[in-house]
N, C-alpha and C positions, 0 to 999 in steps of 0.2 A: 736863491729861490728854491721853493721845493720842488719835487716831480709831480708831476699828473699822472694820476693812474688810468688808462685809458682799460676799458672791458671789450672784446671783440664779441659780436655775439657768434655762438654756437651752431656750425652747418648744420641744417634742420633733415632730419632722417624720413624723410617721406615715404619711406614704403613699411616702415618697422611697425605700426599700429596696424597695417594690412596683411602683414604678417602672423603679427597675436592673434590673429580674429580667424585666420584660416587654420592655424597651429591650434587653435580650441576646439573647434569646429571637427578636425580632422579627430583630437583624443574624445570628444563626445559621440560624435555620430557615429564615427569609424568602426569602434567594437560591434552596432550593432547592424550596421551595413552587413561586416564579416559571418556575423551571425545568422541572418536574412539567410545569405548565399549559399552558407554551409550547410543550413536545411534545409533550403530550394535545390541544391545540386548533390546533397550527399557527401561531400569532401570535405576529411579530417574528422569526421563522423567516429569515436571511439568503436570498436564492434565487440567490446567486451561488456557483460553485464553485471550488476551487481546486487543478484536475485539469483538464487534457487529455482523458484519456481515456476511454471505457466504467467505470465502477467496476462490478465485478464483487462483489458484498454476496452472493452467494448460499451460501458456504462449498464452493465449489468446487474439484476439484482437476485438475492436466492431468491426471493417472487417467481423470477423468471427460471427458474429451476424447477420451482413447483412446490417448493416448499412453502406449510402454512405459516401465517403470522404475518405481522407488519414489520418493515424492516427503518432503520433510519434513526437519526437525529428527531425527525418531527412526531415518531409514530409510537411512542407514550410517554407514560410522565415521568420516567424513571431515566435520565439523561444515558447515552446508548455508549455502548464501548466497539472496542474491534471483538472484531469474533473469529476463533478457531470452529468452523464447522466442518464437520463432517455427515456425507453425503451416501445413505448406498439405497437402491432401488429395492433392498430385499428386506429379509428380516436380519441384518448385522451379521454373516458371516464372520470367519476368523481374519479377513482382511478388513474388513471395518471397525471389529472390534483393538484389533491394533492400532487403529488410527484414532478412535478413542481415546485407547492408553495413551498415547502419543499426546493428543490433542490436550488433556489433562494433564502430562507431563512438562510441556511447553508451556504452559498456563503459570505452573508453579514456577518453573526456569523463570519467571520474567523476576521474580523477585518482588525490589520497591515498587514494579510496575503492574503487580498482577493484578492492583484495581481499576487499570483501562483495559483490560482486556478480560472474555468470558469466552467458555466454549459448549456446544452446543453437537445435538444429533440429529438428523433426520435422516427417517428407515419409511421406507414405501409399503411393509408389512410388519405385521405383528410379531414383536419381539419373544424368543424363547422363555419359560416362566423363568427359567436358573438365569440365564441372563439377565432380565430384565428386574430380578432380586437382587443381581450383585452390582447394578447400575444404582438403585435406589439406596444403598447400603455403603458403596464405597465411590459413589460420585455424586458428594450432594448436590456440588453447584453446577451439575450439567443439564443445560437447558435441552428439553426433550420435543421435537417437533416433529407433526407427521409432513411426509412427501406424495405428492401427487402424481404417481408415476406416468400417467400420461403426459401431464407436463415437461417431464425430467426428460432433456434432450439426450443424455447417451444411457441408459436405462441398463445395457450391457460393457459398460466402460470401467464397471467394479466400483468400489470405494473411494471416493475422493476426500479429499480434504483443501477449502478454503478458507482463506483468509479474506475477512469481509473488514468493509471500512467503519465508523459511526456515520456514515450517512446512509450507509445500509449497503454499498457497493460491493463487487466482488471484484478482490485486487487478483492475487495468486491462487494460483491450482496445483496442487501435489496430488501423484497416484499411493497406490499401497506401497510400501516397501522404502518411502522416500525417507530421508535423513531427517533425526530429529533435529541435531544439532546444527544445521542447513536452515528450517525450518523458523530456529530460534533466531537464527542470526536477521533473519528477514523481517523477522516480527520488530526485532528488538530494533534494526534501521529504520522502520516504521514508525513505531510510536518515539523515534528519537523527534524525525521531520517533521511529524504530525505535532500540530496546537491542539487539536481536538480530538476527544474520547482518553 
């Protein structure tokens, strides 16, 4: 006679399905629990940056600086880019005018990228006629704006130079004397992260 094959069944693992469900739960939710905490309490918080310059967080606009014109994505019809501006309450001193040079040399540095990014002047007084010939002459594409020095909060803080977003915002703040190549580095992070402008 043949044998009979008999089958036992399989001890059934009762906890193992309540295990998966909590083992997912913990790789999903977990990261951003840790996340919650570490900006609620500050801990493991990097404290290095990776910016140059003033970060300006405050939702600011050169509007709000006192500079004339519309700023923004929405505010004409010619689609908006980032902007190297430069900021002085007078008539362009030799510290704004560096910042200029500067401003327009960064511009070129961008390279394949130099058609999201333009840069631009605002002076809260009438420019020297020699100056304002050699602006016209060897800086066509600089966009030229007046400043409303009452508005301009540090009026005595010298020549700035920002960097503005296409929605019209103001990211970074550098004074006279700051690094060009600092400067580029920051732009160029920028319009890496940036989908727009």
């Amino acid at each position: 006679m043949g044998s009979t094959l008999t089958f036992e069944p399989l001890p059934r693992r009762q906890g193992r399905g309540r295990w998966q469900l909590l083992g997912l739960l913990a790789v999903v939710i977990g990261p951003m629990l840790l996340a919650s905490a570490m900006y609620r309490w500050q801990f493991w918080v990097p404290q290095t940056r990776s910016y140059h310059g003033e970060l300006i967080a405050t939702g600011q606009t050169p509007s709000d600086l006192g500079v004339a014109g519309s700023w923004g994505i929405e505010a004409g019809d010619e689609p908006r880019r980032w902007q190297l501006l430069v900021t002085s309450a007078d008539d362009c001193g030799a510290d704004c005018r560096a910042l200029v040079y500067l401003a327009r040399q960064i511009h070129i540095g961008l390279n394949r990228e130099v058609g999201r990014a333009g840069h631009a002047l605002a002076h809260g007084a009438a420019l020297p006629a020699d100056y304002d010939a050699e602006l016209r002459a060897g800086y066509p594409q600089l966009q030229r704006l007046a400043l409303d020095v009452e508005r301009y909060p540090e009026p005595k803080a010298g020549a700035q130079l920002w960097i503005v977003d296409p929605h019209g915002n103001l990211v970074l703040r550098y004074g006279a004397g700051s690094n060009g190549k600092q400067i580029l580095e920051d732009l160029r992070y920028l319009l890496k992260l940036s989908q727009i402008g």
